[in-house]
C-alpha positions in Angstrom: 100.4 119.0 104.3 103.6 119.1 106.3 106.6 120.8 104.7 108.5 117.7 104.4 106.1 116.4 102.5 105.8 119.0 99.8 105.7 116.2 97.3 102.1 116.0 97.7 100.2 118.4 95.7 96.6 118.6 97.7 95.1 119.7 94.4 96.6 116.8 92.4 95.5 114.4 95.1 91.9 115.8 95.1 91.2 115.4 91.3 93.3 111.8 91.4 90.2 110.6 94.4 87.8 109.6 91.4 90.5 107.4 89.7 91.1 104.2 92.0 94.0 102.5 91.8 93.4 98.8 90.7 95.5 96.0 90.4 95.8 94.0 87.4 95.9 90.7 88.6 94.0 89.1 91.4 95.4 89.5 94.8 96.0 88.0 98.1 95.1 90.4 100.6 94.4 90.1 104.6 91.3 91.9 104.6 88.4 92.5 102.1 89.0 95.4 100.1 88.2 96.6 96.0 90.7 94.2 94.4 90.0 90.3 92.8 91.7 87.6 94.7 91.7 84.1 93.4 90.8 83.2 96.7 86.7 82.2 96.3 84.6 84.2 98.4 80.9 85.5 98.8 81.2 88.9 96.6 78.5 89.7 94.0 80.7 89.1 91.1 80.6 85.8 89.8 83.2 83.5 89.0 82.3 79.7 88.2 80.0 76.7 88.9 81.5 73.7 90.3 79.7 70.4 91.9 78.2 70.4 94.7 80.0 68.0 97.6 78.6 67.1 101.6 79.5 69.9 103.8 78.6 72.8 100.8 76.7 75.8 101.5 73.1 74.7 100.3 72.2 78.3 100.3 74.9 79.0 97.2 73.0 76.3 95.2 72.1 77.2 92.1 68.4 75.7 91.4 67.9 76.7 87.4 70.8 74.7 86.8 69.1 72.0 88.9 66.3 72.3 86.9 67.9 71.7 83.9 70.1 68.9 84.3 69.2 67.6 87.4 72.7 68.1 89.2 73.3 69.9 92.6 75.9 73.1 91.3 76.9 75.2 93.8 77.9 78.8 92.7 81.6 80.5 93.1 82.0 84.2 93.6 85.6 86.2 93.5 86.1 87.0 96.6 87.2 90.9 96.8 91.0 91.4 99.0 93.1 94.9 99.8 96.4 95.5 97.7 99.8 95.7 98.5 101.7 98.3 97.1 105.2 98.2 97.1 107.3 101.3 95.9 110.5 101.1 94.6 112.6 104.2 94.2 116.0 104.5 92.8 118.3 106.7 95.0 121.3 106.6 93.1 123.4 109.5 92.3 122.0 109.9 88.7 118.5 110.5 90.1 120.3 113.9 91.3 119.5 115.5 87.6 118.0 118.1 87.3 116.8 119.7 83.7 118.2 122.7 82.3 116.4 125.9 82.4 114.2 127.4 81.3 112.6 123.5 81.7 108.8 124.3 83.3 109.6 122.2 86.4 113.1 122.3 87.3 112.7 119.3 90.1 115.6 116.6 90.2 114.8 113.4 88.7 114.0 112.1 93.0 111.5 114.9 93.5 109.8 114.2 90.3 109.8 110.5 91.4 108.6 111.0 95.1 105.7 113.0 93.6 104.7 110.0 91.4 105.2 107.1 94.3 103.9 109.4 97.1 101.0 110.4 95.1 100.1 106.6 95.0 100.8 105.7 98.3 98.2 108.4 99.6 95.9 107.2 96.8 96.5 103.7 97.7 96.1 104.6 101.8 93.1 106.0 101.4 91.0 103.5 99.5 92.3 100.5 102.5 95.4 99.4 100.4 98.6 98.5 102.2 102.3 100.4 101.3 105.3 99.9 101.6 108.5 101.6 100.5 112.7 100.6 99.5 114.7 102.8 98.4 117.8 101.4 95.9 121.1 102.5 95.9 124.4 101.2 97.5 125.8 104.0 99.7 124.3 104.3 102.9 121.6 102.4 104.7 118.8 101.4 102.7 115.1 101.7 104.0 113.1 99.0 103.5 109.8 99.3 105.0 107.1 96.4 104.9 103.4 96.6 103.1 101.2 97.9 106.1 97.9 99.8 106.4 96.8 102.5 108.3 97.2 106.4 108.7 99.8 106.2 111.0 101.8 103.8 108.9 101.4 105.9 105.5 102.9 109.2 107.5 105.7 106.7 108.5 106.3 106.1 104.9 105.9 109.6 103.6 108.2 110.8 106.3 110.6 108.2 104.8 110.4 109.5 101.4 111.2 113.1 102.5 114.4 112.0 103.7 115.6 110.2 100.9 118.9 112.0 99.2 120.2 110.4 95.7 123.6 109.2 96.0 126.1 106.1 95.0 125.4 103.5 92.0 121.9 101.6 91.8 120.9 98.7 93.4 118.1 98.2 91.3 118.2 94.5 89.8 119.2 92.9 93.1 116.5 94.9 94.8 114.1 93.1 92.3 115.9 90.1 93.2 115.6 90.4 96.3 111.6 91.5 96.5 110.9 88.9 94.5 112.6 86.2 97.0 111.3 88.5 100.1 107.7 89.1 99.4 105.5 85.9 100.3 101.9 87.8 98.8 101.3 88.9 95.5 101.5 92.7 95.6 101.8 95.6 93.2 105.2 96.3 92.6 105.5 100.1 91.4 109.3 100.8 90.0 110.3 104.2 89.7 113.8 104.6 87.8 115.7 106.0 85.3 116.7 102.6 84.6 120.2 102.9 83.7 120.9 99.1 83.7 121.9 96.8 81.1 118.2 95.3 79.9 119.6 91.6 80.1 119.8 92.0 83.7 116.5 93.7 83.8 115.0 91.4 82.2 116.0 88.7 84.5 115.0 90.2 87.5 111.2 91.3 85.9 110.5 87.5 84.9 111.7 86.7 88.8 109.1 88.9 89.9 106.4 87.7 87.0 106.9 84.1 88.1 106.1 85.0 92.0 103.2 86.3 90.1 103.7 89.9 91.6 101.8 92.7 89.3 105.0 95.1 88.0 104.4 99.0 86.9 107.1 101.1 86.3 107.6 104.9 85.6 110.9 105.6 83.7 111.7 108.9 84.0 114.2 110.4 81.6 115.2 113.9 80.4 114.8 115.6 77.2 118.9 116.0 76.4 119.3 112.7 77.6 117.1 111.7 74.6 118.2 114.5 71.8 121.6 115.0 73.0 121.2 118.6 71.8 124.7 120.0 73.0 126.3 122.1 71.0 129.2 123.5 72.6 132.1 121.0 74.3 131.0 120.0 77.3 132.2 118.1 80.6 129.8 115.1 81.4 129.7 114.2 85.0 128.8 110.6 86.0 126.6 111.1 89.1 126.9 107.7 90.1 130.6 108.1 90.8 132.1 107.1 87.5 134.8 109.0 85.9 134.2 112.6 84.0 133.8 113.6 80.0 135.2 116.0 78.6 133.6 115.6 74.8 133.0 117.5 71.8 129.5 116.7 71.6 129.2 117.3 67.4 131.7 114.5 67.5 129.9 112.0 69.4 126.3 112.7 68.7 125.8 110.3 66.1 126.9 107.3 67.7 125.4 108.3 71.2 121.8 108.5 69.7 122.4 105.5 68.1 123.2 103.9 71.1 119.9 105.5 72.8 118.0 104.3 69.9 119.2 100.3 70.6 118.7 100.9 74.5 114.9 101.8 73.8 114.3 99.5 71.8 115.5 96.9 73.9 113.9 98.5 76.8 110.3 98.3 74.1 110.7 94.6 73.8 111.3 93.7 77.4 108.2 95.4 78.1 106.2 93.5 75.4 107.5 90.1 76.1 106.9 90.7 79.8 103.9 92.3 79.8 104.5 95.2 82.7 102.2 98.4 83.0 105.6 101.0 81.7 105.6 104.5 81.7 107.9 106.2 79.9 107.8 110.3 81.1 109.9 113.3 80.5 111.0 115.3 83.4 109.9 118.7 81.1 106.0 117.4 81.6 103.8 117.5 84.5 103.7 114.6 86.6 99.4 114.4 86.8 98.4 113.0 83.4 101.1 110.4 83.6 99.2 109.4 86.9 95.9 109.7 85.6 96.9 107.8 82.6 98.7 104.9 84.5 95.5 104.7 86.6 92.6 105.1 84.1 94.6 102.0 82.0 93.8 99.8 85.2 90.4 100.5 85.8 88.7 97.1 85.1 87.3 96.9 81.7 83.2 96.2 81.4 82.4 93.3 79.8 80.0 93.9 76.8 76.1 92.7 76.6 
């Protein structure tokens, strides 16, 4: 791997090749590939009967039924399409944390995010899938590269992602907006956050996505003292998304800032049950590759039953 792109474990990678990424929902791809599309097609799984009409393939005629009721049927398979995977990264200044020692990992909130998105995007590359990449945050100029295939197009993103630098507030519910009024094909939308937005707005701009019928995953990535609050000594907190700095007792406020937590979560919990996204919650403290495997295994399409 090139040393810009240090994000990519080869060992990770390798055990991740026998877990295919799938979507969800059937696609609209430009090529065939492994996903379902609701486009009907000539694969071998099938989908439905429907009555035959002049001009039908005779050779898709299903003669049993024929038999039976004396109808013509013609048969309808799912036709099988490539994925587009668009990643989502938040750039903004709070993605800049980094865990306290002695935390096992130490990376910033970005680098543990560009290992889960660029991680996918090779997974997705290799199996045919198209990728593309916007990064979120307002200070500076955006990237904002398109859903393509190809080796040549994956460096181009990966190369992207190397440069990426958190800074400035979020931008991530009018990115949503704006992918949702941007991208004309169903794609896999993959959101990798710490999602420090209000969940009203959130929620807004997820069903904007849902009804474009776009498949939405997200990783939220949060830290263990962000969670416990486990400070026990006054303490200045830094807003690294520009705001104004704390200077707390944290005994004092440690009640009423859990509580607060608490309500965010939840709220966070019921978004993702009434919408129905693929949501990851994972701690920066734990290693990125079973939170991959997991969010990959829970895709792989389930066998139906004899």
């Amino acid at each position: 791997m090139r040393e810009s792109r240090s994000f990519l474990d080869p060992a990770v990678l390798a055990r991740l090749m026998a877990l295919p990424l799938h979507a969800r929902h059937a696609m609209l791809g430009s090529v065939s590939g492994k996903h379902r599309s609701p486009v009907r097609g000539s694969s071998l799984e099938f989908a439905q009967y429907r009555k035959y009409v002049p001009g039908d393939d005779t050779r898709r005629l299903d003669w049993r039924t024929w038999g039976r009721s004396d109808r013509f049927y013609i048969k309808e398979f799912e036709a099988d399409t490539n994925l587009r995977l668009c990643l989502l990264l938040d750039t903004s200044g709070s993605m800049a944390f980094r865990p306290a020692p002695p935390m096992p990992t130490e990376l910033s909130r970005l680098e543990f995010a560009l290992r889960i998105a660029g991680s996918l995007a090779y997974l997705a590359a290799k199996q045919g899938d198209a990728v593309g990449l916007s990064s979120m945050s307002d200070t500076g100029t955006p990237v904002s590269i398109p859903a393509r295939r190809g080796a040549g197009h994956l460096g181009l993103v990966l190369d992207q992602m190397s440069k990426l630098t958190p800074a400035g507030g979020t931008t991530l519910v009018e990115s949503l907006h704006r992918v949702a009024e941007t991208l004309r094909q169903r794609a896999l939308v993959l959101i990798v956050s710490d999602f420090f937005v209000p969940t009203a707005e959130l929620h807004h701009a997820i069903q904007h996505l849902r009804f474009r019928k776009h498949d939405i995953a997200a990783f939220h990535l949060l830290d263990r003292q962000e969670l416990e609050f486990d400070f026990e000594k006054p303490a200045r907190f830094v807003d690294l998304e520009g705001g104004e700095s704390l200077l707390a007792d944290p005994t004092l406020i440690a009640r009423n800032y859990r509580a607060a937590v608490a309500e965010y979560l939840s709220a966070l919990d019921s978004l993702v049950r009434n919408s129905g996204i693929d949501y990851h919650r994972v701690l920066l403290h734990e290693p990125y590759e079973p939170a991959l495997a997991k969010f990959l295994l829970g895709r792989s399409p389930k066998k139906a039953g004899r």
